[in-house]
N, C-alpha and C positions, 0 to 999 in steps of 0.2 A: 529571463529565467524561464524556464522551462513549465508549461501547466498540465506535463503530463502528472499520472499517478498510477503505480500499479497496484493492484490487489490480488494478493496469495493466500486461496483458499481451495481446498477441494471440492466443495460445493457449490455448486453452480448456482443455483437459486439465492445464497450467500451471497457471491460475488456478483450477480448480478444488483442486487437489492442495493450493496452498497455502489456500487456502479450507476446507477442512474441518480443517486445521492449526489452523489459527485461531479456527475454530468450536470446535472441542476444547478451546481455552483461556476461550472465554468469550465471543468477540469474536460480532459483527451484521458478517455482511461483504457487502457490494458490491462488484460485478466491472464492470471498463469494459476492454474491447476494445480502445480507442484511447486519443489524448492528447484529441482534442477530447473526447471521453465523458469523461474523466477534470475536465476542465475545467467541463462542466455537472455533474458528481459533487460536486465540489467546493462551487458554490453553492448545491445544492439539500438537500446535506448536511453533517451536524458530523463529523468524522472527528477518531479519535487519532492515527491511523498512515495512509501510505499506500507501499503500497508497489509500488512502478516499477519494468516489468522492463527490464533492463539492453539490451536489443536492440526495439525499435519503429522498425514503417518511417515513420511521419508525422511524427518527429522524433528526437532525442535525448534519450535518458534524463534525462543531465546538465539538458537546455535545462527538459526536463517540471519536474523536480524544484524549479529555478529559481523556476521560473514558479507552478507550485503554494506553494512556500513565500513570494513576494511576494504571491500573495491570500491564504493563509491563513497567518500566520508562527507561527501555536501548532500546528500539523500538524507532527508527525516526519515525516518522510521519507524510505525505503529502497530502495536501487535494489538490486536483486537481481538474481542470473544465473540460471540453468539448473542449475546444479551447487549452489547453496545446499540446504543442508538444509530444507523446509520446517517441523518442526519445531522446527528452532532458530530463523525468523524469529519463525515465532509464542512461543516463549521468550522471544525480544528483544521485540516486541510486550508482552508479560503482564511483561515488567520495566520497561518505557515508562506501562505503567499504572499499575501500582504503586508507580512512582514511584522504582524502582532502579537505573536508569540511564537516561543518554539516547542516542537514536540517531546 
């Protein structure tokens, strides 16, 4: 299985933050700025996780999440805020892996 994960956020500083979270756990991560990035991310990539931030202006988290789960339906899927621990994503991430829960 796959130990990529991506993270869809417009803020860099964000995406970064939770990105070396994640790197920490194990993960190969890919950062997309947008939902349409997120959507070529998608096809050119195997992902375990992705994870969607809860506020993008080109669309709705919710719509993103949707949509990514109709092309790829073995991708978890995590909409996150601002206030989420990074940490604990990448926890849930590294339990998604391993196959101790799902998201």
């Amino acid at each position: 299985m796959s130990e990529s994960v991506l993270i869809v956020d417009e803020i860099a500083s964000s995406r970064q933050e939770l990105g070396r979270a994640l790197q920490a756990e194990g993960f190969v991560v890919v950062e997309s700025d947008s939902a349409s990035s997120a959507v070529r991310d998608i096809w050119a990539n195997q992902f375990l996780v992705v994870f969607v931030a809860s506020v993008l202006s080109d669309t709705k988290a919710q719509s993103l999440s949707d949509q990514l789960m109709q092309m790829a339906p073995e991708i978890e899927t995590i909409i996150f805020s601002k206030n989420d621990n990074p940490a604990a994503l990448a926890r849930k991430a590294a339990s998604i892996r391993d196959g101790d829960v799902a998201a």
